[in-house]
Structures are given as C-alpha cells and as structure tokens.
N, C-alpha and C positions, 0 to 999 in steps of 0.2 A: 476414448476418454481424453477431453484438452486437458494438459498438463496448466500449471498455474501460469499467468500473463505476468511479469514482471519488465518493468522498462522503468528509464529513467527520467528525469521532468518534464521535457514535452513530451514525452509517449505517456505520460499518464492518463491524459483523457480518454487513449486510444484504449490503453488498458480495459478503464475500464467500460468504454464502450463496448468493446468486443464481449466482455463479461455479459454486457446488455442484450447481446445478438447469440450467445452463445450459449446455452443453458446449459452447458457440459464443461465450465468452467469452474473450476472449484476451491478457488481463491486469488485475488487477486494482489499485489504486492505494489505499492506506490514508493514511489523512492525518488526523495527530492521536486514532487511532482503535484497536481490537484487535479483531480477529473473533471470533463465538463461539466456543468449543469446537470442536462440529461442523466450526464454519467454518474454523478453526484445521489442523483435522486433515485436511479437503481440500485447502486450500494445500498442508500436508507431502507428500501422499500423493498430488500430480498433477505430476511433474516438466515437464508440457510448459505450465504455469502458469506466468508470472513473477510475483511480486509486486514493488512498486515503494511501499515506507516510507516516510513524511516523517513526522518528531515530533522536536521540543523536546528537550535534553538536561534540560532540569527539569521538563517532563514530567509527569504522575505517568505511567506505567508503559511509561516507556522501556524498561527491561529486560526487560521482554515482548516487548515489540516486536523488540528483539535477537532472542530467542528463537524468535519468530513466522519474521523472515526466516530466519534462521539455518536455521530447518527447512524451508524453500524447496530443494528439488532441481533447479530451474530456475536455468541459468548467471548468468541477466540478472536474475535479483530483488538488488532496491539496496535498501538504509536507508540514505537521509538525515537524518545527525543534525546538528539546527541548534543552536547556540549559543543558551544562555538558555534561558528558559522560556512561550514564545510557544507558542497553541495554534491551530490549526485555521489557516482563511482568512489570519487574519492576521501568519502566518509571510512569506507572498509578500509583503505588504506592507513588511516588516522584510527580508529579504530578497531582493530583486526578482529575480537571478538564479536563485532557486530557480523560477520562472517556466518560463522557458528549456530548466531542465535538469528539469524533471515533463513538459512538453511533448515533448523530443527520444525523453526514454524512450517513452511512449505511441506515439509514431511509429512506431521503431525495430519496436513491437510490431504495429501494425497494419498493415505494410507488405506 
C-alpha cells in the first residue's frame, strides 16, 4: 500500500502525477505547489482521491489552487489558506499548528 505523496512546489505536479500512475495512492498533499494539467485533471476526475492544499494567501497562484481543490469530488479535500505570503516548508515554521492539522489529515487518510 503507497503511503501518501507529499512534496513541496515543484514536486507537486510530480505528486500528483504519480497519484495518476498509481492507483494505491490514497491521498495526495500539495504544499506551496499546483499540479500539472494532466495532473490537475486526475484529482477532478477521481472522487475516491482527497486532496489536502497548503499555500500562502500571497502566494503567487493561490487562486489556482482554490480552483485545483475546488475541483476535488472527494468530501475530505481541505485548502489551507495561511495568512501572508510564506512559501513551502516554511509555512510549518511560521505556523506550527499547521504541523498537527497536515498530519491528522494524512492519518484520517490512511487509516
């Protein structure tokens, strides 16, 4: 059983490509990141997929990322949007509860 894909801005496409190629993935976590196309249009198109968003409200393409989840058919896909314009890893840092609640998600998923 793949454990969840999680990576930071550029490996998000890869994220969730691999989710695309790998039907024994069973959530995928974008952090600071957008998928490709392709990748994009598998999340939409796999209701029993959650996605799980973290990104910056400054951002650059937070509004994507709305969109990306938005198009999640899966109950449990979150976007968390954090205050400011912090990117990647070092959101947890400026934020430490966001720690906590990427983790409980992940769980929640592979239980």
């Amino acid at each position: 059983m793949a454990q969840p894909q999680s990576v930071a801005d550029c490996g998000a496409p890869g994220a969730a490509d691999l989710a695309a190629r790998r039907r024994d993935v069973r959530a995928v976590l974008l952090l600071s990141g957008l998928p490709s196309l392709g990748g994009s249009a598998y999340l939409a198109a796999t209701p029993s997929l959650p996605v799980f968003g973290i990104y910056a409200e400054g951002d650059f393409g937070a509004d994507s990322m709305r969109r990306v989840i938005g198009a999640s058919k899966h109950p449990q896909s979150t976007l968390k949007v954090i205050p400011g314009s912090g990117h990647g890893v070092e959101l947890f840092a400026q934020h430490p509860e966001l720690q906590r609640a990427t983790v409980t998600c992940l769980q929640d998923q592979v239980k």
